[in-house]
C-alpha beads as a LAMMPS data file, in Angstrom:
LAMMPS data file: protein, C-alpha beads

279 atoms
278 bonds

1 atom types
1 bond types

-500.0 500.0 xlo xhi
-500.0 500.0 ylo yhi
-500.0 500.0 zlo zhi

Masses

1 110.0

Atoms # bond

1 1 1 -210.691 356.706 -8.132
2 1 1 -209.501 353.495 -10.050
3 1 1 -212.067 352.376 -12.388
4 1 1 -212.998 348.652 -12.498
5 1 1 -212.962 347.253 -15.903
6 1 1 -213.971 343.492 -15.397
7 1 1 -215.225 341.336 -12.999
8 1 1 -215.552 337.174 -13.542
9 1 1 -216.013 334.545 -10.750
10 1 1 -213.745 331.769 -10.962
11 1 1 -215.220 329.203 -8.612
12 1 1 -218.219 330.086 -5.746
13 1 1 -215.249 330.976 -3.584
14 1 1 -212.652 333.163 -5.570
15 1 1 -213.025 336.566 -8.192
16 1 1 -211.113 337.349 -10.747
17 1 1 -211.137 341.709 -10.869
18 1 1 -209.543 343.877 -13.437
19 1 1 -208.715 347.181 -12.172
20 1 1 -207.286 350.714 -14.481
21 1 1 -204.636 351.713 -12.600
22 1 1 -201.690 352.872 -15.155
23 1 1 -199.285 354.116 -13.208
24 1 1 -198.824 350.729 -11.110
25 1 1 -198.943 348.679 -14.390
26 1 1 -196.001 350.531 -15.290
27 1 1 -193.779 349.860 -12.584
28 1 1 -194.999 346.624 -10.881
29 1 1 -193.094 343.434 -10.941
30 1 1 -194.202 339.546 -10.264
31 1 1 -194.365 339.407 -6.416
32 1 1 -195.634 342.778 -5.308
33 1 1 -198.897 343.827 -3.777
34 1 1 -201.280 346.690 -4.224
35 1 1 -203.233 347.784 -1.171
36 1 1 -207.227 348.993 -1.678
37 1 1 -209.758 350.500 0.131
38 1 1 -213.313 350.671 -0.994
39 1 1 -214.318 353.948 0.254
40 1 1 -214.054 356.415 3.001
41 1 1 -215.237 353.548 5.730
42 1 1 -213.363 351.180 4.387
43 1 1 -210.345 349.334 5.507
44 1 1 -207.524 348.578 3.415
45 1 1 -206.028 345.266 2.817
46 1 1 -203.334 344.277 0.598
47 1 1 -203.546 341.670 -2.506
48 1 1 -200.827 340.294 -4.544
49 1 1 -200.877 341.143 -8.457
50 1 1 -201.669 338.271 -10.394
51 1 1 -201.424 340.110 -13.626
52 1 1 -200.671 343.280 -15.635
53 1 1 -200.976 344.748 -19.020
54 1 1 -198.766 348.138 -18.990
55 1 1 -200.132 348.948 -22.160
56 1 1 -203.994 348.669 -21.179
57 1 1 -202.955 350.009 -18.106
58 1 1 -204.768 347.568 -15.695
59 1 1 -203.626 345.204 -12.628
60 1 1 -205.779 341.992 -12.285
61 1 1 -206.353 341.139 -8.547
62 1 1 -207.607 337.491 -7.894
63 1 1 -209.279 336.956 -4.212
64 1 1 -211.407 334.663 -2.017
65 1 1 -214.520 336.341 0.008
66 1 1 -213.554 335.347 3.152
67 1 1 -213.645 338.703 5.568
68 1 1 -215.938 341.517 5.721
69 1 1 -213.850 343.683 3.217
70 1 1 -213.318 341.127 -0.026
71 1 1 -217.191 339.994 0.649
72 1 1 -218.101 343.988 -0.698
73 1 1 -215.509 343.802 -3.096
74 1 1 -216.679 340.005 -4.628
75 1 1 -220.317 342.318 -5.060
76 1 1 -219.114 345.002 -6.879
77 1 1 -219.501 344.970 -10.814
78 1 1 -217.368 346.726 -13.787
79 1 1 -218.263 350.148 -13.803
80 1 1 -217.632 350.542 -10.427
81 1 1 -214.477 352.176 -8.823
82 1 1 -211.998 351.939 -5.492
83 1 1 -211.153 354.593 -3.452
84 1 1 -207.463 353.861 -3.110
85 1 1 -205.518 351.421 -5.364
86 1 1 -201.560 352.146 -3.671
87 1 1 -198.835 350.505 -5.257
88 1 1 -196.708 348.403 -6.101
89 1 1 -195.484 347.681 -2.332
90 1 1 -193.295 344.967 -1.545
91 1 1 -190.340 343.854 -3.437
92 1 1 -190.260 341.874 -6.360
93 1 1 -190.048 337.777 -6.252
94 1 1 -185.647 337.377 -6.676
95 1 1 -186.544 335.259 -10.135
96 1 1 -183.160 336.240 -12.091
97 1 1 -180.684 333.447 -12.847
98 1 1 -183.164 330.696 -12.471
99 1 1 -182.606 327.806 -14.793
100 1 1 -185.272 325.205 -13.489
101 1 1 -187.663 326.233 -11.273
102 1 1 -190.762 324.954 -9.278
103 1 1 -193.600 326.956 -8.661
104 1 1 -195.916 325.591 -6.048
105 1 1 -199.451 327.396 -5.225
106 1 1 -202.081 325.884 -2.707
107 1 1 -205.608 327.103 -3.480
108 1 1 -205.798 330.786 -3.489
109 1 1 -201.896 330.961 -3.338
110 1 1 -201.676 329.719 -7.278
111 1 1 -203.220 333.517 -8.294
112 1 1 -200.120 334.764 -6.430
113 1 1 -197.341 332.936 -7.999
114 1 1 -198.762 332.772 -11.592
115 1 1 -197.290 335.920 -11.984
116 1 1 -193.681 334.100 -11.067
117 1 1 -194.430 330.915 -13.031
118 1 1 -195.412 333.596 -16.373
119 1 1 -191.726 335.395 -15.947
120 1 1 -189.566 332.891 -15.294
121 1 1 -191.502 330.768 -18.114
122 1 1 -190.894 333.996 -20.654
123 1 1 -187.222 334.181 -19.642
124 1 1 -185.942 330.720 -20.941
125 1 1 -186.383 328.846 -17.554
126 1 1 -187.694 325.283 -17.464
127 1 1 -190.737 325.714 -15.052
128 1 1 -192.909 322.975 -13.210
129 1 1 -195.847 324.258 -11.730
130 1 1 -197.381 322.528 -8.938
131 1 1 -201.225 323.459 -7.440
132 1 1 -203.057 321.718 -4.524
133 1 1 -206.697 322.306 -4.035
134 1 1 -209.319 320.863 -2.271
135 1 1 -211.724 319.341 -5.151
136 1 1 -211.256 319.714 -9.366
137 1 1 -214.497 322.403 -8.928
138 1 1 -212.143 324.826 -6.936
139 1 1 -208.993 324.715 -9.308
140 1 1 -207.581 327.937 -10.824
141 1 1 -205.752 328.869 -13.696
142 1 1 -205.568 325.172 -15.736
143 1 1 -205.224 326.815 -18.850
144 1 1 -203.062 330.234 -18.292
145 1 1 -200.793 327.969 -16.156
146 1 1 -200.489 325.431 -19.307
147 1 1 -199.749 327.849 -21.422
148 1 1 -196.731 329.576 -18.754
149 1 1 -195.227 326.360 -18.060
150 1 1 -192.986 323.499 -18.697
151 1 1 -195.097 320.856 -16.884
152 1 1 -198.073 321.550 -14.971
153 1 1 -199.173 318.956 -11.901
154 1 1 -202.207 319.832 -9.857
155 1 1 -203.120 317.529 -6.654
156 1 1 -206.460 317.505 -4.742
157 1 1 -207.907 316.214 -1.617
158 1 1 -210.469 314.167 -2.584
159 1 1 -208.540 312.703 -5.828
160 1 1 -211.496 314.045 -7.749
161 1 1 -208.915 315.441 -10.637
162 1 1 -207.541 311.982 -10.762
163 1 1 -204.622 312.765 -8.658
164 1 1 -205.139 312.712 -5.010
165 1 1 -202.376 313.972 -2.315
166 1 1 -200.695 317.099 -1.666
167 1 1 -198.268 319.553 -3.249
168 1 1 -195.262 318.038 -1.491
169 1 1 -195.823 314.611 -2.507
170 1 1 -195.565 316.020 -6.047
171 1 1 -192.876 317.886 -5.446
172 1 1 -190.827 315.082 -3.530
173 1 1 -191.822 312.736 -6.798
174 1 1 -190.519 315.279 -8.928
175 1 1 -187.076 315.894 -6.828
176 1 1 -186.880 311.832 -6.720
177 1 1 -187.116 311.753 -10.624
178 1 1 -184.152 313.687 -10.899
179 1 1 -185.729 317.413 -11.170
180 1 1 -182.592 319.597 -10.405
181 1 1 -184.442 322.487 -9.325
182 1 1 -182.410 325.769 -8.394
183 1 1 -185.108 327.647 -7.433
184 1 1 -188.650 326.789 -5.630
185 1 1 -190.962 329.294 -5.171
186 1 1 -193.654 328.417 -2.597
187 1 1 -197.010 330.208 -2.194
188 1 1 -200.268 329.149 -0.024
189 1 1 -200.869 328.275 3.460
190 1 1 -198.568 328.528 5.966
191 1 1 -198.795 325.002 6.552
192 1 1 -198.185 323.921 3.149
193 1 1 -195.401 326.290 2.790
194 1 1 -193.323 324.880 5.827
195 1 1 -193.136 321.015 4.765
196 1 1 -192.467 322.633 0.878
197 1 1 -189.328 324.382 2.958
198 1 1 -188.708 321.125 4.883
199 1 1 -188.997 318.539 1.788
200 1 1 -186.596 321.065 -0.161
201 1 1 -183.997 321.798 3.163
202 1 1 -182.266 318.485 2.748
203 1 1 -181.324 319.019 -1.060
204 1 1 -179.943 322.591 -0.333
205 1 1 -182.766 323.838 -2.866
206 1 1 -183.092 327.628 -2.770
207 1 1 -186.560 327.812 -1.405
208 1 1 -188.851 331.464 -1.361
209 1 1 -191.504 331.581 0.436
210 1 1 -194.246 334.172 0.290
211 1 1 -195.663 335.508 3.909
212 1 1 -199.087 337.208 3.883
213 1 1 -199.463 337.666 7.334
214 1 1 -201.982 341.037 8.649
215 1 1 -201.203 344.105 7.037
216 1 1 -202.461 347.464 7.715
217 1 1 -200.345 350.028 5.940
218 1 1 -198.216 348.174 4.205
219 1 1 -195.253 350.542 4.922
220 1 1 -193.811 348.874 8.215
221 1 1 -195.363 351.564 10.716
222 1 1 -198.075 348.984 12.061
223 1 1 -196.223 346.204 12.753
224 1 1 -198.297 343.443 12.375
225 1 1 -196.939 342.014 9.851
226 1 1 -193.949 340.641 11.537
227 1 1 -192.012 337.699 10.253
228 1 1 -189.926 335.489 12.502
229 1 1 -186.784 334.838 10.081
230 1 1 -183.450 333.444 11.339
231 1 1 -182.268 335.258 14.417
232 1 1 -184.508 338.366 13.732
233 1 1 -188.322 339.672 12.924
234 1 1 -188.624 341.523 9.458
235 1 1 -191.677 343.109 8.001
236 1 1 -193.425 341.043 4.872
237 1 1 -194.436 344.379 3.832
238 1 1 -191.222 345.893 3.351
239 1 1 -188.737 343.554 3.886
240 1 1 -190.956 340.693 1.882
241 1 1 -193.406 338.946 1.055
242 1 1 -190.866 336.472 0.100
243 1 1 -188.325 335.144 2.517
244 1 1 -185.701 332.260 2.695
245 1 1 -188.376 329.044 3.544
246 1 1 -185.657 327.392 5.214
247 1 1 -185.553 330.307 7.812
248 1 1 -188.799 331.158 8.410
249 1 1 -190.051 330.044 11.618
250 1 1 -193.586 328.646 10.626
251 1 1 -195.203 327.834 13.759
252 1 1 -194.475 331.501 15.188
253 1 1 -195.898 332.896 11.759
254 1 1 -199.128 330.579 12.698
255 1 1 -199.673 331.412 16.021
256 1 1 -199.482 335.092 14.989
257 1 1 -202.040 334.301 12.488
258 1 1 -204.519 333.493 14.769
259 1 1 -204.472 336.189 17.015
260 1 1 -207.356 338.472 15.202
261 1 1 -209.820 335.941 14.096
262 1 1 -212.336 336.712 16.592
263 1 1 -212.152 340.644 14.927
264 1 1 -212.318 339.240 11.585
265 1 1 -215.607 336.929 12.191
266 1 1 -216.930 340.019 14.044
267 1 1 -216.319 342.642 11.049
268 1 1 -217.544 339.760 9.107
269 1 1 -220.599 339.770 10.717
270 1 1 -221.490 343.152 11.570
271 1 1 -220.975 342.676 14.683
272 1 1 -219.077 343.994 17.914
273 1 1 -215.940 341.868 18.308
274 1 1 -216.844 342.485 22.025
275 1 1 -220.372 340.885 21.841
276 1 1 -220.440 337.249 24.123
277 1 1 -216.448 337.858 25.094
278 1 1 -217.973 338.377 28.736
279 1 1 -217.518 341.817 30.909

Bonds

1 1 1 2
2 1 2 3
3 1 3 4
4 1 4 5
5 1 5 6
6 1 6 7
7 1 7 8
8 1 8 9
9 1 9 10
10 1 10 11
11 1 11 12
12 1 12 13
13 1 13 14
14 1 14 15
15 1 15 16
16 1 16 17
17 1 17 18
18 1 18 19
19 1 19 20
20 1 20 21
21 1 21 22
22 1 22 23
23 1 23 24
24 1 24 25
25 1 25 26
26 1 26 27
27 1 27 28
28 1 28 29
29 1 29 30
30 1 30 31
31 1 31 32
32 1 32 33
33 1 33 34
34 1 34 35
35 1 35 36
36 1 36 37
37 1 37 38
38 1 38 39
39 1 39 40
40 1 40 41
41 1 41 42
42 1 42 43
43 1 43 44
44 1 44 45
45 1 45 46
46 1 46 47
47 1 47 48
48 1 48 49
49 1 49 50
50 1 50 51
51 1 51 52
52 1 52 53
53 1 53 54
54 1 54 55
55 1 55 56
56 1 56 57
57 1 57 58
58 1 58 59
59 1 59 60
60 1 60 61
61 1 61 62
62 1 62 63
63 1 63 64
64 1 64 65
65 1 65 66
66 1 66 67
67 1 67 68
68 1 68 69
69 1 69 70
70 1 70 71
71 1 71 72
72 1 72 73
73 1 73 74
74 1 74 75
75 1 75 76
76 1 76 77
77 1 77 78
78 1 78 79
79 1 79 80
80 1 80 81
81 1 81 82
82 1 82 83
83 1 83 84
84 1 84 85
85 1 85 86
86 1 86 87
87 1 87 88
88 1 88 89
89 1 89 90
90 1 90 91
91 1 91 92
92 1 92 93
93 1 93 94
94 1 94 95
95 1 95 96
96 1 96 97
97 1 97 98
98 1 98 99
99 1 99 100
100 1 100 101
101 1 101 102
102 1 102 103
103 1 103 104
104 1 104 105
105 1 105 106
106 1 106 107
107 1 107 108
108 1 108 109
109 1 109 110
110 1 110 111
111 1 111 112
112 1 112 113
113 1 113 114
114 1 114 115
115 1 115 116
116 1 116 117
117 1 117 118
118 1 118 119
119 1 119 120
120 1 120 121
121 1 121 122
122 1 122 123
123 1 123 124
124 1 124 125
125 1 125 126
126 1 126 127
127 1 127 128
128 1 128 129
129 1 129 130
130 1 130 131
131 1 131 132
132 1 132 133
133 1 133 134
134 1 134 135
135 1 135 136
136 1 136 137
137 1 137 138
138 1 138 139
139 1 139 140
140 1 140 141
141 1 141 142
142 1 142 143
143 1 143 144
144 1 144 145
145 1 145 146
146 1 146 147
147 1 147 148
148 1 148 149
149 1 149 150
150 1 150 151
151 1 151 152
152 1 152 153
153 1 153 154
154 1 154 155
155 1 155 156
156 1 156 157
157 1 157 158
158 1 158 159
159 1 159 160
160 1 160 161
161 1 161 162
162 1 162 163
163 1 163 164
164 1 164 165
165 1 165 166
166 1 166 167
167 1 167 168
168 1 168 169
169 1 169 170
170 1 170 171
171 1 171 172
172 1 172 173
173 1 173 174
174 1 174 175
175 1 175 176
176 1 176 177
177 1 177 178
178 1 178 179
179 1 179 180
180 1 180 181
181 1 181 182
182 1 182 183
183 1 183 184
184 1 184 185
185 1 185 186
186 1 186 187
187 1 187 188
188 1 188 189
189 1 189 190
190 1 190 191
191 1 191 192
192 1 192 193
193 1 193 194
194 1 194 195
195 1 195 196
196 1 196 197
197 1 197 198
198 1 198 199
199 1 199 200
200 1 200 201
201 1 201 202
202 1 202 203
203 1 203 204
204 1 204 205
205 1 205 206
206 1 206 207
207 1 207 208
208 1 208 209
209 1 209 210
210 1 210 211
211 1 211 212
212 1 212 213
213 1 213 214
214 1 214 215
215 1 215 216
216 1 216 217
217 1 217 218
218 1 218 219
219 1 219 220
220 1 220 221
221 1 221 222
222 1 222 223
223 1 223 224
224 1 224 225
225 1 225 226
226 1 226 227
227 1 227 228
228 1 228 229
229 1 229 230
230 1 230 231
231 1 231 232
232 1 232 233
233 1 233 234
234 1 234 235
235 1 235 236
236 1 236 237
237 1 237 238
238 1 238 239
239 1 239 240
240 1 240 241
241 1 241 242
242 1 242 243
243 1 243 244
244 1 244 245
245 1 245 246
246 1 246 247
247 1 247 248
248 1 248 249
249 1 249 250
250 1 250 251
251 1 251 252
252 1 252 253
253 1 253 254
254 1 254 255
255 1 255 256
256 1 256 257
257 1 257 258
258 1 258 259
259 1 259 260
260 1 260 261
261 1 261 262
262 1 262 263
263 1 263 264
264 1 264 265
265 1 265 266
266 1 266 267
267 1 267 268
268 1 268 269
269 1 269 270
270 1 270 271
271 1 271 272
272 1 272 273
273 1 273 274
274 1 274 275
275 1 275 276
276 1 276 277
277 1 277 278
278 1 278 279
């Protein structure tokens, strides 16, 4: 079992969770995932670290209750403990070398690539971080994000921050002020990601992108995790999350993610994913 230590709620959507887990604090690096089940009836799903403390021994998860599984885990309370904690999976964000790097996160997506943003920001890199979000209410991080980063822009729908528009129109403002990025790191919805890969494309920037498509096992046995890159499908879960943005084929990675919603608003429901689909 894998004690829970701490539990805080960000925003009304998103949870901040602090879990013991010391043998995956040792080893795991910025860009790998954990995957947890509750208990016995539980499924397992797979979240990205957002932080570690080796010494303490803990992994902090940050997620959204959106499906049927992180709705029971936003409800538990420290004290409480997961089944199965199984890490780290995944290979590590490719951060080495990186002079001047830009970090981009859209909602949820900024709890994954803190983790990048902290690293590359502790390793002598000049790091702009760059976070899109729907209203000021729903923004994450502000103030670890200040503190792990050169310059920090964050852009919202409704302008209610004072800056209205999205990620890319920072990031293209950035590129046209004569940011010489080597490295952007890209991590949100697969929307966002693709016109982050297609602003970057025509400066040759080296552009990651992290792909959190289903996963069941996180091993490769399932399958569904399949990621249309180049020529060829590779696995997020092994052969990822992060891939080269300006090979990933976006609109086959979103018409793959569609395919199981009507199971996810049944489990979400407690319902049969059957019931009203007809005979």
């Amino acid at each position: 079992m894998y004690p829970i230590e701490q539990v805080e709620a960000l925003n009304p959507e998103v949870t901040r969770m602090v879990v013991r887990a010391p043998e995956i604090a040792k080893k795991i690096k910025p860009g790998q995932f954990i995957m947890l089940r509750i208990d016995e009836v539980g499924e397992r799903i797979p979240l990205t670290m957002n932080d570690c403390d080796p010494e303490a021994g803990t992994i902090t998860i940050i997620f959204q209750a959106v499906g049927a599984t992180t709705m029971r885990l936003a409800q538990m309370k420290a004290g409480d403990a997961l089944l199965d904690f199984a890490g780290p999976l995944g290979n590590p964000t490719e951060l080495e070398g990186a002079k001047r790097a830009c970090v981009i996160g859209g909602g949820l997506g900024t709890a994954i690539a803190f983790p990048q943003a902290k690293w590359l920001y502790e390793h002598g890199c000049e790091v702009d971080v760059i976070t899109g979000f729907r209203n000021v209410d729903l923004v994450l991080l502000e103030d670890e994000i200040d503190a792990h980063s050169t310059r920090q822009i964050i852009m919202t729908d409704d302008g209610s921050n004072g800056n209205k528009g999205l990620v890319t129109q920072a990031l293209q403002q950035r590129i046209d002020e004569g940011a010489d990025y080597d490295l952007v790191l890209a991590v949100g919805p697969v929307i966002m990601m693709k016109f982050v890969a297609a602003t970057t494309k025509p400066y040759g920037i080296k552009t990651l992108v992290s792909m959190n498509p289903l996963m069941i096992d996180g091993t490769g046995m399932c399958g569904g995790c399949r990621v249309k890159v180049g020529d060829e499908y590779l696995h997020a879960c092994v052969d990822g999350p992060d891939f080269d943005g300006h090979l990933v084929d976006f609109d086959d990675a979103m018409r793959r993610g569609v395919m199981y919603r009507t199971f996810e608003s049944a489990a979400r429901e407690g319902r049969d994913c059957n019931e009203g689909e007809g005979a």
